[in-house]
N, CA, C and O atoms as a Tinker XYZ file with bonds, in Angstrom:
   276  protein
     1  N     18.523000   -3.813000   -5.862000    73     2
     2  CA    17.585000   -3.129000   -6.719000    64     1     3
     3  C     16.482000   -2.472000   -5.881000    63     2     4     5
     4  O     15.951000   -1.398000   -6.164000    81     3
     5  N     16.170000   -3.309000   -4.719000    73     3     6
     6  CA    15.025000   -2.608000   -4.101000    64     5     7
     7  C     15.710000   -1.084000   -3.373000    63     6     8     9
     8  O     15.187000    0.030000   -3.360000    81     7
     9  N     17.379000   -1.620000   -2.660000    73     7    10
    10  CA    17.347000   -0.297000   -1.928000    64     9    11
    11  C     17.513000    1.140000   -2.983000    63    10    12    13
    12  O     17.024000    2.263000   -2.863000    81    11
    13  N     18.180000    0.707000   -3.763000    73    11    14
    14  CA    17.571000    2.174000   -5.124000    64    13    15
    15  C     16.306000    2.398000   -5.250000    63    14    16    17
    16  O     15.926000    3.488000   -4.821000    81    15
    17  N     15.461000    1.644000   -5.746000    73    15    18
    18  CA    13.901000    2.110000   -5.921000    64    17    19
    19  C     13.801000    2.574000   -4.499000    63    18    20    21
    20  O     13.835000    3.800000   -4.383000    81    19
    21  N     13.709000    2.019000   -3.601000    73    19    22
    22  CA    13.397000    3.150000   -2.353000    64    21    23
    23  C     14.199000    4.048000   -1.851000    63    22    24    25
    24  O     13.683000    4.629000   -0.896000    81    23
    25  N     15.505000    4.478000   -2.173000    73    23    26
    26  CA    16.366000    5.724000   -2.487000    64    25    27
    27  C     15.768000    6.487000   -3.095000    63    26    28    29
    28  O     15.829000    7.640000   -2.668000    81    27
    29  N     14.933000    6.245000   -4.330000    73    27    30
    30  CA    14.425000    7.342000   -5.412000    64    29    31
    31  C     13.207000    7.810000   -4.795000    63    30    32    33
    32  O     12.838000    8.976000   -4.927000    81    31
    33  N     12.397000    6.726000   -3.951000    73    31    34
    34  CA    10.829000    6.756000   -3.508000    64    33    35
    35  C     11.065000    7.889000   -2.886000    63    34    36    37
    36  O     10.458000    8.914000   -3.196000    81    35
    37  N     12.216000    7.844000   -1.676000    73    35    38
    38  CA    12.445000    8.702000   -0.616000    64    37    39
    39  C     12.564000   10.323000   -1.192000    63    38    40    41
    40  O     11.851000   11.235000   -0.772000    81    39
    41  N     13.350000   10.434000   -1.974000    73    39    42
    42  CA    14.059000   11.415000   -2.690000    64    41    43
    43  C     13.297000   12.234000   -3.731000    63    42    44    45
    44  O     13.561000   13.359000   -4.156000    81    43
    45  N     11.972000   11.153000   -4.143000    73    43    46
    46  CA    10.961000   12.237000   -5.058000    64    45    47
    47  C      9.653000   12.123000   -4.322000    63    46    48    49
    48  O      8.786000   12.875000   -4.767000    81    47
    49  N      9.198000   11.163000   -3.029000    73    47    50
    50  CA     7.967000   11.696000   -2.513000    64    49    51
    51  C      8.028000   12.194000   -0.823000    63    50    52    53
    52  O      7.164000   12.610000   -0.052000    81    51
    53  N      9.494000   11.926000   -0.687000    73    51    54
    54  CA     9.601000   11.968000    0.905000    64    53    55
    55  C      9.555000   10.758000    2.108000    63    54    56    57
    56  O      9.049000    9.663000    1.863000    81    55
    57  N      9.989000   11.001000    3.088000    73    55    58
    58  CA    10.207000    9.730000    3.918000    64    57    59
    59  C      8.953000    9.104000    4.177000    63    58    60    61
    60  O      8.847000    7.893000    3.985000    81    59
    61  N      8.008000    9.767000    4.581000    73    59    62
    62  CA     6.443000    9.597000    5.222000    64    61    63
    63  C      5.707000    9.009000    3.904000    63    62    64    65
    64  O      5.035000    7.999000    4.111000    81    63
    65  N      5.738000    9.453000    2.710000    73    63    66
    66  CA     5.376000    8.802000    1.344000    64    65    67
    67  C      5.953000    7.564000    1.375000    63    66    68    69
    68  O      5.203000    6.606000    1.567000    81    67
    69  N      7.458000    7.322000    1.187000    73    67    70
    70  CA     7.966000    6.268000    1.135000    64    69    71
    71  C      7.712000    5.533000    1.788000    63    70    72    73
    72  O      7.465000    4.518000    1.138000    81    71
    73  N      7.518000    5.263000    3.547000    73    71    74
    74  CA     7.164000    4.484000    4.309000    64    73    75
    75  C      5.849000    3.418000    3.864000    63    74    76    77
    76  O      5.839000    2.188000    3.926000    81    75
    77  N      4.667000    4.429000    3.359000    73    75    78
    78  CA     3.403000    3.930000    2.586000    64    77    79
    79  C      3.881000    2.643000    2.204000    63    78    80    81
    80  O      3.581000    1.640000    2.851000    81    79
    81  N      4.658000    2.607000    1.119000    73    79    82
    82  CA     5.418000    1.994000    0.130000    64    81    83
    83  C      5.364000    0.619000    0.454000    63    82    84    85
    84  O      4.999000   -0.141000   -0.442000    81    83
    85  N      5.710000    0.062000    1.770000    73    83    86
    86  CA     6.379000   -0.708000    2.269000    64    85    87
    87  C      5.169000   -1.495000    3.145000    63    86    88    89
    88  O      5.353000   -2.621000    3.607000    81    87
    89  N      3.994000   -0.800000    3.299000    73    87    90
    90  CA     2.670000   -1.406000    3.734000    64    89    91
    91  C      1.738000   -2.232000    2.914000    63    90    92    93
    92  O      0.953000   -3.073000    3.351000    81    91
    93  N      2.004000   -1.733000    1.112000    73    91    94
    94  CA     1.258000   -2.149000    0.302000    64    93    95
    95  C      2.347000   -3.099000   -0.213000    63    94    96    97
    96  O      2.643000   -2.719000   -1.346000    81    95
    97  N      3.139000   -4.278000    0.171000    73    95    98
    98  CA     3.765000   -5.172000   -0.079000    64    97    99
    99  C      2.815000   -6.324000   -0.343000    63    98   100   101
   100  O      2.316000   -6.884000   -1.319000    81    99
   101  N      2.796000   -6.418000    0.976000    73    99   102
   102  CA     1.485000   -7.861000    1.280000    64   101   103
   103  C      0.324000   -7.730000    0.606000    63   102   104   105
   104  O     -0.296000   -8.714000    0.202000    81   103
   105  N     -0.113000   -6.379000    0.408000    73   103   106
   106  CA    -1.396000   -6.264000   -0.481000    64   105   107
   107  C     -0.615000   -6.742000   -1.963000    63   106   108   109
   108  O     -0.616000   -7.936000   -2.265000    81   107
   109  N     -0.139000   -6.006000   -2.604000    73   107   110
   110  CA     0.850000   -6.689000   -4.144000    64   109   111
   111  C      0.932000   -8.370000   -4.083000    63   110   112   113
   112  O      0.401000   -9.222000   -4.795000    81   111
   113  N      1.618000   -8.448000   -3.196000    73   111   114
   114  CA     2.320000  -10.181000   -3.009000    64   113   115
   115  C      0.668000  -10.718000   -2.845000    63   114   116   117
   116  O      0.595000  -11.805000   -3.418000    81   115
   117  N     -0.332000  -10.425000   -2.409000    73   115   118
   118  CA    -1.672000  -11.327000   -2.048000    64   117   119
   119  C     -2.346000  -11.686000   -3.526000    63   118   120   121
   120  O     -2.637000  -12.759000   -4.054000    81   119
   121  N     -2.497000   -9.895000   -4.076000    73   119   122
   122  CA    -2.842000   -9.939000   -5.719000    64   121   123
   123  C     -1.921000  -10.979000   -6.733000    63   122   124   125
   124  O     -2.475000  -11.863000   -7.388000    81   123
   125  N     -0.558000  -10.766000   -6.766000    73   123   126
   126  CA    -0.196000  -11.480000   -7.620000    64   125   127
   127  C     -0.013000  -12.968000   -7.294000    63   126   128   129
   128  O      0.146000  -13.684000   -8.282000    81   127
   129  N     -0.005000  -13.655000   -5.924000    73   127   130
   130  CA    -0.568000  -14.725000   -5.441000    64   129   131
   131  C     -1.807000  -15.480000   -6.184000    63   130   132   133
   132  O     -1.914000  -16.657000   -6.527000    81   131
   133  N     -2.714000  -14.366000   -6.310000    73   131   134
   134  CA    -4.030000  -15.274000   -6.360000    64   133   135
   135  C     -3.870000  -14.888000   -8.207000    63   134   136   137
   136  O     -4.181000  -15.874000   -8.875000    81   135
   137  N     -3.514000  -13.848000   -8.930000    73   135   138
   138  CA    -3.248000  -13.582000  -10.317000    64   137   139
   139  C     -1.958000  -14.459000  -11.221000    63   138   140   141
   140  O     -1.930000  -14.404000  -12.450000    81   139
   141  N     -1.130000  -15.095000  -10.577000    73   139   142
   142  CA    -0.027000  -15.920000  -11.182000    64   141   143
   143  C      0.129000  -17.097000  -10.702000    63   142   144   145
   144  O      0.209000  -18.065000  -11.459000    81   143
   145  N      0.201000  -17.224000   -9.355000    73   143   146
   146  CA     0.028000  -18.653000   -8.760000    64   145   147
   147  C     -1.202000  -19.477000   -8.534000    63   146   148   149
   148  O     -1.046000  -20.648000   -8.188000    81   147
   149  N     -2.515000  -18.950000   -8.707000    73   147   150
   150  CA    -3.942000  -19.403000   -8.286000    64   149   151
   151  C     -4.499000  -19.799000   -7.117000    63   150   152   153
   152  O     -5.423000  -20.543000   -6.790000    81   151
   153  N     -3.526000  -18.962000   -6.447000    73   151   154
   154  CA    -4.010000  -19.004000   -5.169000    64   153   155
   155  C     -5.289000  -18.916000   -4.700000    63   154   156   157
   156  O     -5.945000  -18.686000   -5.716000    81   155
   157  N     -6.292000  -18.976000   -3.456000    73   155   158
   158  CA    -7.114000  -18.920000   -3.176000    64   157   159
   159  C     -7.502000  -17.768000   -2.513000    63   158   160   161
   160  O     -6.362000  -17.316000   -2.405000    81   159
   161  N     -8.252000  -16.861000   -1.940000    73   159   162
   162  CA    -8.576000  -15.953000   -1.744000    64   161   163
   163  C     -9.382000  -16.096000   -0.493000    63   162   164   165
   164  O    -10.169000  -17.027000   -0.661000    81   163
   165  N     -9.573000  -15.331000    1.200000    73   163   166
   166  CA   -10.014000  -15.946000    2.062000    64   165   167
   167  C    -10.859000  -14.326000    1.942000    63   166   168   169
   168  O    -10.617000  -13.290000    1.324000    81   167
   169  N    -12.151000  -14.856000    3.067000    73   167   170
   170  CA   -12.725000  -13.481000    2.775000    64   169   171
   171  C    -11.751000  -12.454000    3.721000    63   170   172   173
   172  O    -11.913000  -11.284000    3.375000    81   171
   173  N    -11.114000  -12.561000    4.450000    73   171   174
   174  CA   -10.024000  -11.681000    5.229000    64   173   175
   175  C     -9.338000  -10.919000    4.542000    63   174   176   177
   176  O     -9.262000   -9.691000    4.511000    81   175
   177  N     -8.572000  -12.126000    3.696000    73   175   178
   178  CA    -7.872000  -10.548000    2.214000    64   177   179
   179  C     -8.570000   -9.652000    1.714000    63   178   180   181
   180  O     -7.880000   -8.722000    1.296000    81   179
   181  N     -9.373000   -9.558000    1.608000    73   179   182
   182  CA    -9.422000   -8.324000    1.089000    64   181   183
   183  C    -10.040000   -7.091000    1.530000    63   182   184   185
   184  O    -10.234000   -5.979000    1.040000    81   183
   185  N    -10.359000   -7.865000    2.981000    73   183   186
   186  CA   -10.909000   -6.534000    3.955000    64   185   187
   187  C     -9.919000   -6.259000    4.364000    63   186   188   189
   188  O     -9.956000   -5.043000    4.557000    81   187
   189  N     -8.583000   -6.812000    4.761000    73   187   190
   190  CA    -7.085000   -6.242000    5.429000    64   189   191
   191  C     -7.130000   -5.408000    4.474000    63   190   192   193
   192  O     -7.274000   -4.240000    4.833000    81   191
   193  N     -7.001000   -5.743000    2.544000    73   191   194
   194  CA    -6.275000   -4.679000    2.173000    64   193   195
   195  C     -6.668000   -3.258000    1.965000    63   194   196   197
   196  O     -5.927000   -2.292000    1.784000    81   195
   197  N     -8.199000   -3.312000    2.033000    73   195   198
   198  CA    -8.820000   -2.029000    2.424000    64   197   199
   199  C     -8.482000   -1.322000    3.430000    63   198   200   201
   200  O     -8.274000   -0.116000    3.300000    81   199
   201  N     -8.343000   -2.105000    4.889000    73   199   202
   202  CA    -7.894000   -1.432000    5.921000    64   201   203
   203  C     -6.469000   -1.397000    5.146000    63   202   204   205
   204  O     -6.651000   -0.756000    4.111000    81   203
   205  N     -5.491000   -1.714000    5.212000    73   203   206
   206  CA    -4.126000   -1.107000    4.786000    64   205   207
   207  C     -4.654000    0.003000    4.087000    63   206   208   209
   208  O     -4.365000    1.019000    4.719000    81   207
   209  N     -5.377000    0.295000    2.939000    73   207   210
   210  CA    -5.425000    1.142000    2.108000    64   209   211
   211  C     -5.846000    2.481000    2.855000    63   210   212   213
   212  O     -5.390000    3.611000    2.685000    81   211
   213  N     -6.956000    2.001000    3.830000    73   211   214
   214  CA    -7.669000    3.315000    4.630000    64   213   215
   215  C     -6.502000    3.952000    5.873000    63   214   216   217
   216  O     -6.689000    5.054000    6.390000    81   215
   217  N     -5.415000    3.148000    6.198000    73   215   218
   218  CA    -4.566000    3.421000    7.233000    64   217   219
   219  C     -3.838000    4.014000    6.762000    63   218   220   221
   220  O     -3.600000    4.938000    7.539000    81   219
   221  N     -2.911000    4.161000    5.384000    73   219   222
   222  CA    -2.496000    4.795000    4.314000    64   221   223
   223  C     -2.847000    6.105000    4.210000    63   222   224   225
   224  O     -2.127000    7.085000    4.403000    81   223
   225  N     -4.059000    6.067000    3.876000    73   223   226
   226  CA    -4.908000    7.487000    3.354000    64   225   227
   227  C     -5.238000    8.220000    4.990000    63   226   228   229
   228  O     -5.541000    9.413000    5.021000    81   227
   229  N     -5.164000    7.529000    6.115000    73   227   230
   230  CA    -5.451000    8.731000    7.131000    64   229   231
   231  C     -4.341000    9.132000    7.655000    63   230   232   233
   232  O     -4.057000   10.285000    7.980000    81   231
   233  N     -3.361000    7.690000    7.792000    73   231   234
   234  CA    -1.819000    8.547000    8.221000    64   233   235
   235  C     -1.306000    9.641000    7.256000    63   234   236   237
   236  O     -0.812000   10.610000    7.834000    81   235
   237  N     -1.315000    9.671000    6.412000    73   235   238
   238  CA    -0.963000   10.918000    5.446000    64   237   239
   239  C     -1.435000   11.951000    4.903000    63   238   240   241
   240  O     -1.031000   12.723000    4.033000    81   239
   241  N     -3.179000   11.795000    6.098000    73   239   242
   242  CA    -4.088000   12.798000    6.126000    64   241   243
   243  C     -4.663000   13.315000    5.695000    63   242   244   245
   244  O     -5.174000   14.320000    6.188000    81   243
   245  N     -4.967000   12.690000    4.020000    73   243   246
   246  CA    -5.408000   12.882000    2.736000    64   245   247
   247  C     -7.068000   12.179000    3.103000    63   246   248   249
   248  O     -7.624000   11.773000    2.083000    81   247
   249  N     -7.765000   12.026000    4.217000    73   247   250
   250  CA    -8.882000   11.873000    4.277000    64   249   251
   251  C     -9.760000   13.351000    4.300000    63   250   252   253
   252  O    -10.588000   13.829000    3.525000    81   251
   253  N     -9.259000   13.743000    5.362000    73   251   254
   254  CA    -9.638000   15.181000    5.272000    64   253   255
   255  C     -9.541000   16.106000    3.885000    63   254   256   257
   256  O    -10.135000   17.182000    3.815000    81   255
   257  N     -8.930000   15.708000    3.055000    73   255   258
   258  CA    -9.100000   16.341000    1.698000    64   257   259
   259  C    -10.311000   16.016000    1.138000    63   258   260   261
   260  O    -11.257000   16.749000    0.850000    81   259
   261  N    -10.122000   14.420000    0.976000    73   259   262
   262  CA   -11.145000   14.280000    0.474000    64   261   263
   263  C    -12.520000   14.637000    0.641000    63   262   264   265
   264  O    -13.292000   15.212000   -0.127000    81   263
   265  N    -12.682000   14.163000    1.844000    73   263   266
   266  CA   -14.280000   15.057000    2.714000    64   265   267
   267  C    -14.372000   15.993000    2.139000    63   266   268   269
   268  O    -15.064000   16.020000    1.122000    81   267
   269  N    -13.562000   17.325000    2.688000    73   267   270
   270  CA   -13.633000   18.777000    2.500000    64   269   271
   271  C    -13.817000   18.948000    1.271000    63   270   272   273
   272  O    -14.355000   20.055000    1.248000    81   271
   273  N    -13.718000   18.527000    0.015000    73   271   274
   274  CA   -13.950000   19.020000   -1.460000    64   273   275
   275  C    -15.500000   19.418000   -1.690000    63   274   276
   276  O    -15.876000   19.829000   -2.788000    81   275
């Protein structure tokens, strides 16, 4: 099931989109960790997942958009 959903990822946003995909795992799996299982929360999570999020947004160069508006 996953390699279809990322067949389709590839196929409607592109390889470099799709790759994204596959970074925001651990961020998902951390959220629904601490949202279904009650997990605990360290202050580290959630500055990684910002950095994931900001490494995201500059590899795909969509920082410079934003600025420039």
């Amino acid at each position: 099931m996953a390699f279809v959903w990322n067949t389709n990822v590839v196929s409607a946003w592109g390889a470099t989109n799709a790759s994204s995909v596959t970074y925001l795992t651990p961020v998902v799996g951390v959220v629904f960790g601490v949202i279904f299982l009650g997990e605990h929360m360290t202050w580290s999570e959630p500055i990684g997942a910002v950095l994931v999020v900001l490494g995201i947004v500059v590899s795909q160069r969509r920082l410079k958009r934003l600025t420039s508006r």
